[in-house]
Structures are given as C-alpha cells and as structure tokens.
Steps between C-alpha positions, in 0.01 A plus 500: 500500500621344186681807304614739769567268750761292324763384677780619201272862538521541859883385472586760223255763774703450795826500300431828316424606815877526627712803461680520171358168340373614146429140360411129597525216299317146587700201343635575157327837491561701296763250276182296427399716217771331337439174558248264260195327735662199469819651674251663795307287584599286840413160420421259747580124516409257813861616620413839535510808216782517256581856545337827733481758188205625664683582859325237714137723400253346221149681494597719799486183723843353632599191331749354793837613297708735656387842457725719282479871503763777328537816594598795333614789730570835393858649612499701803526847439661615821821543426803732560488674132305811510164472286323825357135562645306803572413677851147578655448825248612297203823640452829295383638287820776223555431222687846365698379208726730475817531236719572137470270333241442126370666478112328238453121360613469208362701338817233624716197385291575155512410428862195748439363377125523082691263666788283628314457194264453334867193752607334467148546096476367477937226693372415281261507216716338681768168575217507172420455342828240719555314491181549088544365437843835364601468750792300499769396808713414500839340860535170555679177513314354834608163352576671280720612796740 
C-alpha cells in the first residue's frame, strides 16, 4: 500500500503511539522548510549519498542510510506541585500527586521509541518476504487432508 503503508508513516504511527510523544520528525524534519532543494536533497555518487536529509526514507521506501527519527515528548505532569482540577460533580479540586514519580521520561523512551522502530522496520521486512516469494510455506493444502 503505497500512501498509508509508508515506512516514514508507520514509523511516525508507532512513535505517536508512546505515552507523552507529541511529535516525530524523519531526517531534517521539520528544519527542512528552511532549507533550498538543492540543500535537501541526498545526492548520491558511486561512493554512496552525500548526505541523509531525508532520514534514511525516500518515497516511503528505506534507502539503506541509517534511519533517523526525533522525538518530541511532552513533560510529565506528575509531579509534587499541586495542580487545580475539578471533582466528579464539577466542583473546584486540587490535584497533589504522591508517591515517587519519574521527572523526567525521556530516559525511559529511548529503549522504548528504538523497539518500536525495530517492530515497524521487522514488519516491513517480514511483508516483503512475503509479498516477494522469498518465503516459503509449508502448510497443508486443505484438499490435501
């Protein structure tokens, strides 16, 4: 599937999909509004490409760079100073979280955004094979039982 099944639109997908991520960038990202064509574009010479502005991704297919990805994760809101908020009939409440609480999430997300870049690029590979023939099944015709 050539538009929803991108590989830099399933990345953003399962990226989004982690608690307090609120943006993804592929490559240059969001900076590449700046930049002229000339500047964007990742050339390629017999040695290889001249630069990975595009994250490793060109026309949703991988182009054997490294894959870059940046997060932007929100701040976590669980914290010791008391919040306002409202109670179940809608009347003024204060919020004091207790307990001991990460500051910070970003240290945790690492290890979690690199798996699921693993799961979406496996998949890829995985629909690939199959779409390709390069697998080969040995399940029972049902006729044949």
């Amino acid at each position: 599937e050539p538009i929803f099944d991108r590989l830099d639109a399933e990345l953003a997908h399962a990226l989004m999909s982690i608690n307090a991520v609120k943006g993804v960038e592929i490559g240059a990202g969001f900076d590449c509004v700046a930049q002229r064509g000339t500047e964007h574009r990742d050339e390629m010479t017999p040695q290889g490409f001249l630069s990975n502005q595009a994250g490793g991704i060109l026309g949703g297919i991988s182009s054997g760079q490294p894959i870059i990805a940046h997060l932007a994760l929100k701040p976590t809101s669980s914290i010791t100073t008391p919040g306002r908020s409202i109670d179940v009939d809608g009347n003024a409440a204060d919020v004091i979280t207790k307990g001991r609480h990460d500051p910070c999430v970003g240290i945790r997300a690492t290890p979690i955004a690199e798996a699921m870049m693993a799961i979406v690029l496996l998949d890829h590979l995985l629909r690939h094979r199959g779409q390709n023939a390069d697998v080969s099944v040995a399940t029972p015709v049902l006729a044949q039982l």
